[in-house]
N, C-alpha and C positions, 0 to 999 in steps of 0.2 A: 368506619372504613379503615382496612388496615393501612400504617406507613408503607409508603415506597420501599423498596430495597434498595434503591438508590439514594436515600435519606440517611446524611450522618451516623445520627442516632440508629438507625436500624443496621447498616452496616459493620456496625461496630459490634453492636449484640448479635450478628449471626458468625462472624468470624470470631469473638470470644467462643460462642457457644462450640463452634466447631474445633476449637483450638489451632486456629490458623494465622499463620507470622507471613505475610506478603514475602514472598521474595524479589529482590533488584535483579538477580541475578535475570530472573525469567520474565523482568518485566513488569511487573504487577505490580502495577498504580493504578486503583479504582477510584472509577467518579461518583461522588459523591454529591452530586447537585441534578438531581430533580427535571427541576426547570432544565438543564443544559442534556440531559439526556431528553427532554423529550425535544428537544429544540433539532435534535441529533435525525431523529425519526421523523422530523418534521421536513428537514431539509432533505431526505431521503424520499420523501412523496410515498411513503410506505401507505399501502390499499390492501384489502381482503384477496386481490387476482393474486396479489404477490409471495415468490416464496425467496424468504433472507436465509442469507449465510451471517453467523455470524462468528468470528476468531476469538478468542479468549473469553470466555462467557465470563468467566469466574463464577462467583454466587449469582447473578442472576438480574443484575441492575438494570442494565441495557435491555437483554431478554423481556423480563416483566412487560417494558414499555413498546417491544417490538410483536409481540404475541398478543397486546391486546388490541393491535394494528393490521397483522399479516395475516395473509391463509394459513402459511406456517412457516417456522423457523426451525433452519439446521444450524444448531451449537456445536463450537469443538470446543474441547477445552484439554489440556495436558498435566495439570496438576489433582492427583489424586485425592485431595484432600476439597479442595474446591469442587472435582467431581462429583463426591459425594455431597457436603453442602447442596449440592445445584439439586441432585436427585429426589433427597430430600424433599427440598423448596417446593419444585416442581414434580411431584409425586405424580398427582393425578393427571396432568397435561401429559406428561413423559408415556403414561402406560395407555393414554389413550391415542398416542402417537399419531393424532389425524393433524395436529397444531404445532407438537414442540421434538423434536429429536437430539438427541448429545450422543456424540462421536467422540469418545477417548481418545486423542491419539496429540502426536506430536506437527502441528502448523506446517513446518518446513518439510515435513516426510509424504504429505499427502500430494494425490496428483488432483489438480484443480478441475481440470479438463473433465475429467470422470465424475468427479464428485457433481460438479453443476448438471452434465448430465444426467444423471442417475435420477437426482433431486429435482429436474427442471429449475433451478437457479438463476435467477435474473436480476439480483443486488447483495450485494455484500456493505452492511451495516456492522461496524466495529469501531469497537475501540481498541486500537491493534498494540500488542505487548509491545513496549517501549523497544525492549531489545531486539527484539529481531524487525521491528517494522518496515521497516525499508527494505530489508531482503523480501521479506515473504508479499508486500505489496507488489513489487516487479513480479516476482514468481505467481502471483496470481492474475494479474495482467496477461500474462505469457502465453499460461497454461487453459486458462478458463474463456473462451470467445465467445461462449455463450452468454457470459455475464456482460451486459453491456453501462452497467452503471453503480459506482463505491462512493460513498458515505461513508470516511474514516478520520478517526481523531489519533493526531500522529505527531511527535514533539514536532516544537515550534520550527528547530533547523533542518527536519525532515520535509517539512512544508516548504521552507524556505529555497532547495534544492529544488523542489519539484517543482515549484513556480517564477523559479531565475530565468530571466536573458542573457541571453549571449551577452558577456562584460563585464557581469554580476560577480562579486565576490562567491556567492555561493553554486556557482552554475559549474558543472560538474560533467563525467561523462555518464553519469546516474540522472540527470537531467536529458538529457540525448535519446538518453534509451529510452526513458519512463514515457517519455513525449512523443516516443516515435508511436507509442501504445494507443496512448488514451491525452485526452486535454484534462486538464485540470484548473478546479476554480476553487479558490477562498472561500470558505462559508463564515465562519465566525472564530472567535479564539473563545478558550476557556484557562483562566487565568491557573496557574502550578498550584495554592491552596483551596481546590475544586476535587483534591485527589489527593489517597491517602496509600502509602505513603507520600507524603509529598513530593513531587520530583523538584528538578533545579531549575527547570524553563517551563514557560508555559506550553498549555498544547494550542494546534489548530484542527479545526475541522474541515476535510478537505472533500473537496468532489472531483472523482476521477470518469471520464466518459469514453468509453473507446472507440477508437478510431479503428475506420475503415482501410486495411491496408490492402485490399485482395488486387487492385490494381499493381499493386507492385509487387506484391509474391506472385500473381502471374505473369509478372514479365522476367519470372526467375530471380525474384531479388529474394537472395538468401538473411535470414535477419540474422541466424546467430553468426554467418560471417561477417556483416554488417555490425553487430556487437563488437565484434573481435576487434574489427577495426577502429571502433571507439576506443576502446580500450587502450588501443598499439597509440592514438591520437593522443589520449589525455596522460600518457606512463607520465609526463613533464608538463603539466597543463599549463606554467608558465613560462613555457621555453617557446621555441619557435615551431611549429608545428612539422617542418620539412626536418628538424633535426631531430625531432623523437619517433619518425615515421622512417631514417636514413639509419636508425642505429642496426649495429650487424646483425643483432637478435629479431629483426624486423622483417616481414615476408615482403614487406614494400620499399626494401633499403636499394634493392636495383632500378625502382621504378622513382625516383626523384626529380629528374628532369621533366617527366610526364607529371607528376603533383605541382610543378611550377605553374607549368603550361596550364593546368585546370586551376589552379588557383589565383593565375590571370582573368583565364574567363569566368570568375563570377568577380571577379574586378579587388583581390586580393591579391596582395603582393609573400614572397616570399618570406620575411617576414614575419607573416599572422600569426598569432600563439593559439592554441586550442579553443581557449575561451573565447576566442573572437570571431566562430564560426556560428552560425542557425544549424539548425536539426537540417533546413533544406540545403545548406551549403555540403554538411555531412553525406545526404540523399545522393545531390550531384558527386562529391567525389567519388564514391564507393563505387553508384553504377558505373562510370568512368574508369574506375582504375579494374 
């Protein structure tokens, strides 16, 4: 039986063999432990009905152990060099196209929406490139509603944003949003020397589950004004909430005395700093204002 491609030793010989130097730039920190990717796939409940997405394939670590789980997997991958390695790898799966598919293109430029349907898409499994992971995880949340459940391993302070309360050092208006999407749950960590190069912090693996909003986009709740709003809330996320919603730059800077008034009724005083709201205290204000 051949090694993993997720095995040390084997990753190390396909990326000499391909003449491949990881870049930070784009991310690319591959796991190198086995056990912890299959733990990945396990926590994802991946079955033969299912068809995965998966972001940043690289050589093929993850893939490997998702292909010989799913009915089929769609890879993207953006690094040319890695693209070839993969084709490679996966010669005969690729051209038989009923199991394995790889999409050249760049994460951030693709439309989600389209893509799960096209694919019929219904989990996104990755180990999502350090650098951009946080951008393109919301942007796949946003865009994809058909996807209703992600299994992603994502630095440890990316995790830590997405599963803050309100008070939390790391609670954010990227917590706000990401939540207003989908829940999310802990699954496991995997320690920084699991992956080469090695990064600085450990990762987690996270489970993201979306949530049912259609109750409130048809009562006309606009989300990216609702965004926007976030945004205008946390510009000073430790300031006073009335004073970074009052500034002249602010569409809400006339409506201040009515932000009092609703931040009485959920039993908030003038006062309160961003961080010190719930995603539903944000709900009530927005529809309100």
């Amino acid at each position: 039986m051949h090694p993993y491609i997720s095995s040390p030793g084997e990753t190390v010989k396909i990326l000499k063999k391909y003449g491949i130097k990881l870049k930070k730039g784009l991310g690319q920190n591959f796991l190198i432990d086995t056990n912890n990717a299959k733990k990945i796939v396990d926590c994802a409940g991946v079955g033969p009905r299912d068809v995965v997405l998966e972001i940043g394939s690289g050589i093929g670590g993850l893939t490997e152990i998702l292909a010989g789980r799913a009915g089929r997997v769609i890879c993207v991958e953006y690094d040319k060099l890695l693209v070839k390695a993969f084709k490679d790898i996966f010669r005969e799966e690729l051209e038989e196209q009923s199991k394995l598919e790889l999409i050249h293109a760049d994460a951030l430029k693709l439309d989600y929406g389209e893509l799960a349907s096209s694919h019929k898409i219904g989990k996104v499994v990755s180990n999502l490139p350090y650098s951009i992971g946080a951008t393109l995880l919301l942007k796949m949340i946003m865009e994809a509603e058909s996807i209703e459940k992600m299994v992603l391993t994502v630095q440890k302070d990316i995790a830590e944003r997405l599963l803050a309360s309100e008070g939390d050092k790391n609670y954010s208006s990227y917590t706000v949003k990401a939540n207003f999407m989908a829940d999310f749950r802990f699954c496991f960590q995997i320690p920084r020397n699991c992956f080469i190069p090695r990064p600085f912090v450990d990762s987690w693996v996270i489970e993201a589950s979306r949530k049912d909003n259609s109750v409130l986009v048809d009562g006309g709740f606009n989300v990216k004004g609702f965004f926007d709003f976030i945004n205008s809330c946390f510009i000073h996320r430790r300031k006073k909430l009335v004073n970074s919603l009052s500034q002249k730059n602010s569409k809400y800077c006339d409506n201040v005395e009515l932000i009092i008034k609703l931040l009485t009724g959920i039993g908030k005083d003038r006062d309160v700093r961003a961080e010190e709201l719930t995603l539903e205290d944000y709900i009530y204000l927005y529809r309100n204002l």
